[in-house]
N, C-alpha and C positions, 0 to 999 in steps of 0.2 A: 484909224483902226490899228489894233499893234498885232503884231503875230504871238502870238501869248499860246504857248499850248499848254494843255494840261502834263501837270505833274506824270513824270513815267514810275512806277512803282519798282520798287528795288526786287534783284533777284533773290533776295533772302526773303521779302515780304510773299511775293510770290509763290514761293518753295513751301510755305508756311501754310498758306491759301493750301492750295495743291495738299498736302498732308491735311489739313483739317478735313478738307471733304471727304479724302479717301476713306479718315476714321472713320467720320458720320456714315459714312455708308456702310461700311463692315459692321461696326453698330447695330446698324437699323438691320440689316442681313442676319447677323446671329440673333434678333432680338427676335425675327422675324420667325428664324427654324424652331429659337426655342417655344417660341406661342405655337406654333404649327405642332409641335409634337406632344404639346402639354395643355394644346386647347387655352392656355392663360391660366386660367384659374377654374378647372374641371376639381368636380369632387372626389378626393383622393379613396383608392381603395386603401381601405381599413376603419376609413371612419365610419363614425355611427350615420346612415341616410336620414337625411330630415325628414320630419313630418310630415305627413301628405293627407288630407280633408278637402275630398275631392265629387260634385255630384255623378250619380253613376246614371248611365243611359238607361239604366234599366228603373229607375227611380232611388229617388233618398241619395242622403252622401254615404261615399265610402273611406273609413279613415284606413291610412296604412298601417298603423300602429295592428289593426285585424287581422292582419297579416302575420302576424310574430307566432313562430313558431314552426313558417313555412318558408322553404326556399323560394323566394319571389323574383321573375324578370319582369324590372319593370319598364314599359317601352313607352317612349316619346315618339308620336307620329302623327299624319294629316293625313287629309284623303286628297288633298289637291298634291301628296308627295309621292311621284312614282316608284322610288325604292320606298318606303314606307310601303304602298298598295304590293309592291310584289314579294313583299318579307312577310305579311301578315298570312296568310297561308302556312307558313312553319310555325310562325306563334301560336297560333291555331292549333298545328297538328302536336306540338309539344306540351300541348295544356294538357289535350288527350292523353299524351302519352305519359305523361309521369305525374298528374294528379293527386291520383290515388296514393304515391310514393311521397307526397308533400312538396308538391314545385305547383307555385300559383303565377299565372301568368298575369299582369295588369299594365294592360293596355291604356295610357293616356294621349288622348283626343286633341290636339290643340287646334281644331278647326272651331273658326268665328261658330260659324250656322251648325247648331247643333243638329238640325235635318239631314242634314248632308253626312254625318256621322251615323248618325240613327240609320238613314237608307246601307249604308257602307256595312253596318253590321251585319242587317236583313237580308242585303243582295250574296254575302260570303257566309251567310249561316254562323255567324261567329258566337260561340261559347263562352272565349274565354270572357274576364273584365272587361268594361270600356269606361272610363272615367273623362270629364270631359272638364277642359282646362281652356276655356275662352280666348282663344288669342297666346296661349303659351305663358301667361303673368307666371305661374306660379312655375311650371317648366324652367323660366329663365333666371326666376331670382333665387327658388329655392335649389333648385337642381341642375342652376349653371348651364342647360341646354344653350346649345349656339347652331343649332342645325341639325336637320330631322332625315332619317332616324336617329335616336341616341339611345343607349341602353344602360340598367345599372342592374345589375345583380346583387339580390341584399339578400344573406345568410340568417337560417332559422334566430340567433340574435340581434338580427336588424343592422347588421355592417355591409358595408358594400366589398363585395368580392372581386366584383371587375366593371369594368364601363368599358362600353363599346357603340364606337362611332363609327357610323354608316350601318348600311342592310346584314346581314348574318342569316345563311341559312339556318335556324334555333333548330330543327331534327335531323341535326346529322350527323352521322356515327361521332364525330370527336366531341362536340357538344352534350352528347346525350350522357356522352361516358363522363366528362367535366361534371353533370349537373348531378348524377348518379354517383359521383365520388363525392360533392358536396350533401349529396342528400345521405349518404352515409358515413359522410363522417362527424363525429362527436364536435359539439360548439362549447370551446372553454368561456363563451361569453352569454349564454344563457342564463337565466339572472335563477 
């Protein structure tokens, strides 16, 4: 047997090592904040909101295109999501309240068991919309949801005005005054 040891690797290769990983990770770190803060690929306010042909709880489908001409919040939520259940209460109370002004609230469902939707409406008396989206399919490819609640705000010409991730009390004085500055002001993209 000979004493044979392995090759020692030079301080320059080394050094080399040691820098490359550092990059990699600073890398992965900034790649990390910017998807954090940008969601990856969330639907940019200004654009036009895709289409939505959705069945409603209450019977028949509902398409969003029906919508045009109202200010619509439209919310992504479950019944198995606790912020979802404790945000629905202002969804609720803000259908009521600026209705009549043209803010249409529609609430989509992505719970499997449409029962458990259906009970969820009945047990909270709920008014507004419920559209019911199986599993999230259409939540996640057309409307880039990645976690519930999400929200999109589409302007009497069907543009998204804002998206907003996680729970939001919707009736509360700055919201109301936001929804009431959009519902009175002029849309240059009304066709």
């Amino acid at each position: 047997m000979s004493d044979v040891s392995p090759p020692q690797s030079s301080p320059v290769r080394a050094g080399l090592r040691t820098i490359l990983v550092v990059a990699a990770v600073v890398a992965a770190a900034f790649g990390y904040v910017r998807l954090a803060e940008h969601k990856g690929y969330a639907l940019q306010v200004g654009r036009e909101a895709p289409g939505l042909r959705l069945p409603a709880l209450t019977g028949g489908e509902h398409d969003l295109a029906a919508e045009r001409g109202k200010l619509v919040v439209l919310n992504f939520w479950a019944t198995w999501c606790p912020p979802c259940v404790a945000e629905m209460p202002s969804l609720e109370r803000l259908q009521r309240a600026l209705a009549a002004e043209g803010l249409s609230v529609v609430a989509v469902s992505t719970d499997v068991d449409q029962a458990a939707a259906r009970r969820f409406v009945a047990e909270h008396a709920l008014t507004l919309r419920v559209l019911h989206d199986p599993g999230g399919r259409v939540a996640a490819s057309d409307y880039r949801i990645t976690g519930y609640p999400e929200t999109y705000v589409i302007d009497r010409g069907g543009h998204i005005v804002e998206h907003v991730v996680g729970p939001a009390e919707w009736d509360s004085p700055e919201w109301l005054s936001r929804f009431r500055g959009l519902l009175g002001a002029p849309s240059a993209r009304l066709p």
